[in-house]
C-alpha positions in Angstrom: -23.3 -9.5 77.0 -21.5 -12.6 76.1 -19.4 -13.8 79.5 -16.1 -15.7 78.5 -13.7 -17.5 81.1 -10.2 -17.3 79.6 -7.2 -19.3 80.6 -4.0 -18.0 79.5 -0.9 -17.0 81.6 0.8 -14.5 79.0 0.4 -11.1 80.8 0.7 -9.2 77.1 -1.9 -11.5 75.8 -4.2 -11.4 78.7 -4.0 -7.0 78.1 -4.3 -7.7 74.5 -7.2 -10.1 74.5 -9.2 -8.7 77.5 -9.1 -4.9 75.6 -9.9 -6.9 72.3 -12.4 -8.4 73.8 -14.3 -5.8 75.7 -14.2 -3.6 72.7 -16.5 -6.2 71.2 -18.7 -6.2 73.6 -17.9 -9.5 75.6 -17.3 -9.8 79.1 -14.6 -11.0 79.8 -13.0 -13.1 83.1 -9.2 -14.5 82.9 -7.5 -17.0 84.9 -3.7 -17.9 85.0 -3.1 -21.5 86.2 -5.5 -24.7 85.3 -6.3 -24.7 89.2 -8.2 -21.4 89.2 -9.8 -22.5 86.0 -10.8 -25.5 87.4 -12.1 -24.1 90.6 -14.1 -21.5 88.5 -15.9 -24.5 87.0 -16.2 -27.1 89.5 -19.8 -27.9 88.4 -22.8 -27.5 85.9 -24.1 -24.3 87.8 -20.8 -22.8 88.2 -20.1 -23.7 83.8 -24.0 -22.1 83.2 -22.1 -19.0 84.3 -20.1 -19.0 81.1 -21.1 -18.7 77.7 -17.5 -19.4 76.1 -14.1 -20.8 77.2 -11.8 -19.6 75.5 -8.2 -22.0 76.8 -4.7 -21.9 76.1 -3.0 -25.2 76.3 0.3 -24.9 77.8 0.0 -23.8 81.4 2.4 -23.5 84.3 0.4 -26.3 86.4 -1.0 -28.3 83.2 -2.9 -28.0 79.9 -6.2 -26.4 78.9 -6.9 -30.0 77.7 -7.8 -31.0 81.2 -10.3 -28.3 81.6 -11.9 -28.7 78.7 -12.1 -32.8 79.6 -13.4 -31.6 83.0 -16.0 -29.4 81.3 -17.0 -32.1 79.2 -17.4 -35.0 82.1 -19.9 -32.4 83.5 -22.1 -32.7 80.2 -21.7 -28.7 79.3 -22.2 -28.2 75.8 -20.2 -24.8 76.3 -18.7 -24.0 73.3 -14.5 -24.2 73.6 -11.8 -22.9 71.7 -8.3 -24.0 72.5 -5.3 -21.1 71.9 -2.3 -22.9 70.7 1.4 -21.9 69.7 1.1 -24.8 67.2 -0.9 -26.4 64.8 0.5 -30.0 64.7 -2.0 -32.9 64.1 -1.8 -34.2 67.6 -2.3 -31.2 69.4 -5.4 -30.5 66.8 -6.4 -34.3 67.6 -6.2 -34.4 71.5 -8.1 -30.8 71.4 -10.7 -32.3 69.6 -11.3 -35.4 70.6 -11.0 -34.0 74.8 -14.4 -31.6 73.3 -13.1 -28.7 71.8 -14.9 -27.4 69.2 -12.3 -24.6 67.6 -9.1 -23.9 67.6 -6.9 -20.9 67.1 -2.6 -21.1 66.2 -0.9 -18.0 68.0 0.3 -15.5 67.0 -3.0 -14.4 65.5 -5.2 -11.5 64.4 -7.7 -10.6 67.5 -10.1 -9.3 65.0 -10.5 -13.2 63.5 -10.5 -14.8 67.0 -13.5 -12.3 68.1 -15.1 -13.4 64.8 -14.3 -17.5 65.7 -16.2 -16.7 68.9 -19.3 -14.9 67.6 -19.8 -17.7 64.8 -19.4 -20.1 67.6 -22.0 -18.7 69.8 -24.2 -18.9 66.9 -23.8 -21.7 66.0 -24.9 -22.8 70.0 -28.1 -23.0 68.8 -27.3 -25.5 66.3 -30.3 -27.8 67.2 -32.5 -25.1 65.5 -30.6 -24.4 62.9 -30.0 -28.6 61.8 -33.5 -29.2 62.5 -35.4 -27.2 59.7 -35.0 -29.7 57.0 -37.7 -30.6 54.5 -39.1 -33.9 55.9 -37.8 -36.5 53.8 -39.9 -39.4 52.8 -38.4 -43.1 52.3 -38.1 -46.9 53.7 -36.1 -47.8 56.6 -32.8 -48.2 55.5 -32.7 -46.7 51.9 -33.5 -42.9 52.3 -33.5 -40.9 55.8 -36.8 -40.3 57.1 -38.1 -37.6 59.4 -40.8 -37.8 61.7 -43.8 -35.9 62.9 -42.2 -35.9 66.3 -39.0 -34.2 64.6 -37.3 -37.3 64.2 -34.3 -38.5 61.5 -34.1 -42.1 60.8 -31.8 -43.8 58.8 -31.8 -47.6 59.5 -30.3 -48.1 62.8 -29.5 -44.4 63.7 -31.7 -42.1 65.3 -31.6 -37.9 65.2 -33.6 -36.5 67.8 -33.7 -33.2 66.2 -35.4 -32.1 69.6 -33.2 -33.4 72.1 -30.1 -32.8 70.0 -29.6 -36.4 70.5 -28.7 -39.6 68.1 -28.8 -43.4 68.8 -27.4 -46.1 66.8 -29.6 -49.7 67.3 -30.7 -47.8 70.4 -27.6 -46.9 72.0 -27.0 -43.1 72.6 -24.1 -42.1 70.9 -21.4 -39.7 73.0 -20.9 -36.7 70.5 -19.6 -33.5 70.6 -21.4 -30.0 69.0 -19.3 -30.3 66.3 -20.1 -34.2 65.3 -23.5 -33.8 66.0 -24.7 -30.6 63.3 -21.9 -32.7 61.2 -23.4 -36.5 61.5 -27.0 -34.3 61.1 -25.8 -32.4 57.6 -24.6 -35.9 56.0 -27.9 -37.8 57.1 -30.3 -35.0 56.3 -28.5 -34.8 52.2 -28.1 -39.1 52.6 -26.8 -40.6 48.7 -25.4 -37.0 47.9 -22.0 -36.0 48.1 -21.4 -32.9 50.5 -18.5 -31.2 48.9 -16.1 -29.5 51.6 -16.9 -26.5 50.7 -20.5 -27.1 51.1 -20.1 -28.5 55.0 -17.7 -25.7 55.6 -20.6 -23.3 54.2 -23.1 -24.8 56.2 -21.7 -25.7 59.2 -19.0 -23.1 59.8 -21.7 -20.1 59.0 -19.6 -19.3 55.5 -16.5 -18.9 57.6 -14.9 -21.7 55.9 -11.4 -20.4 56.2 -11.1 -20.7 60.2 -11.2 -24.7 59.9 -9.2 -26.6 57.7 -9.5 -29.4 56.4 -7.2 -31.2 58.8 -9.9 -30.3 61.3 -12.9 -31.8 59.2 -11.1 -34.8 58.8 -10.9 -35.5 62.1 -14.4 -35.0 63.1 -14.8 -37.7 59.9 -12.8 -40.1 61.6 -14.2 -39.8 65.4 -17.9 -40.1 63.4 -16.2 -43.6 61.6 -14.9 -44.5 65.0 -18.2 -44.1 66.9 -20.8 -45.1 64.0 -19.0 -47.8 61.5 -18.5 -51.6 62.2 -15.0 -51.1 60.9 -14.0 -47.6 60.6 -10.6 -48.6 58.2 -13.3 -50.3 55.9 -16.7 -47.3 56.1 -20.1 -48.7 55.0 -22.0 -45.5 55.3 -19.8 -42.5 55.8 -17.8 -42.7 52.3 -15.3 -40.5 51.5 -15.4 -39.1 47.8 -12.2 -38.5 46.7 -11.1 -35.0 45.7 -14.7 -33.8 46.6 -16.0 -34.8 50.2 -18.2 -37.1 51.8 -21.6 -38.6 51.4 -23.6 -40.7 53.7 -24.5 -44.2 52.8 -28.3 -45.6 54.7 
């Protein structure tokens, strides 16, 4: 059974959710305060414990944005999602770009969090499920390339489909889950223009209408921040308008 840690100090939420929850056959452990939360996951071997955080972000002693950071500084690729009573861009922004890879605007429906959560832990294998492309043949620097050692290359960046890992001019780039099966959808289809629909399909295991498109532009912008020269002016993540994005070797 799937074990979640949630942090959330609504007592009628914490009856709902847990109930909700167990019903669905996850296990289920809650703390109030970010200090318990944090104390539950102090380190790597105490995270491995946990197959799902599951945070609200207003707390008596703080915000689930700190646990999620502290999560994140440990290198746990746990998968997060962040339970919010709004949906403003700069809550949406800091949840993100701290490592959250979902999030959920109260009040909502527990049957389309529990859903959220099993597409999520789906999607944790996401190294399997980017890496079975059709090898793609071409010159370094026009078309993406992968290699017998399950390799991506597209000039200077590097997928390592194995270690779930990319590099750009050698330099190991700091992504999140999200970023990376993202970066890995555009480079893999390089010159053709991923519709949203298409990444939501793909990456969001048909579930499109639990991230909007708010959400995908944000992962576009942290990819622009971390990969262009000049992210205001992109060179190879291009935006094409009214249909998506394409990536550019």
């Amino acid at each position: 059974m799937c074990k979640i840690l949630l942090l959330e100090d609504d007592l009628s939420l914490i009856d709902g959710l847990e109930y909700s929850l167990s019903k669905n056959n996850f296990t289920v452990e809650t703390v109030r305060t970010v200090g318990e939360a944090l104390k539950r996951l102090q380190n790597d071997d105490l995270i491995s414990q946990y197959d799902l955080l599951l945070l609200d972000i207003t707390l008596p002693d703080g915000t689930g944005f700190e646990v999620c950071e502290r999560v994140r500084k440990e290198n746990s690729r746990i998968p997060v999602i962040f339970l919010t009573a709004s949906d403003e861009e700069v809550n949406v922004i800091r949840g993100l770009d701290g490592g959250g890879d979902d999030y959920i605007t109260k009040p909502f429906k527990l049957g389309e969090l529990c859903s959220r959560i099993r597409a999520l832990l789906r999607r944790a294998g996401y190294s399997r499920q980017t890496g079975d492309a059709d090898p793609q043949e071409g010159a370094q620097g026009s078309a993406p390339r992968q290699n017998t050692d399950n390799r991506i290359v597209s000039g200077g960046l590097m997928i390592d489909l194995t270690a779930s890992r990319v590099t750009l001019d050698g330099k190991t780039l700091d992504l999140t889950r999200a970023e990376y099966r993202l970066i890995c959808l555009l480079v893999r289809n390089a010159e053709r223009v991923m519709t949203r629909d298409m990444i939501f399909s793909e990456l969001w295991d048909h579930m499109g209408s639990f991230v909007d498109d708010n959400t995908l532009s944000v992962y576009i912008r942290r990819l622009r921040e971390k990969i262009e020269t000049d992210p205001s002016k992109p060179e190879h993540l291009i935006t094409a308008r009214g249909f998506g994005y394409r990536w550019v070797p």
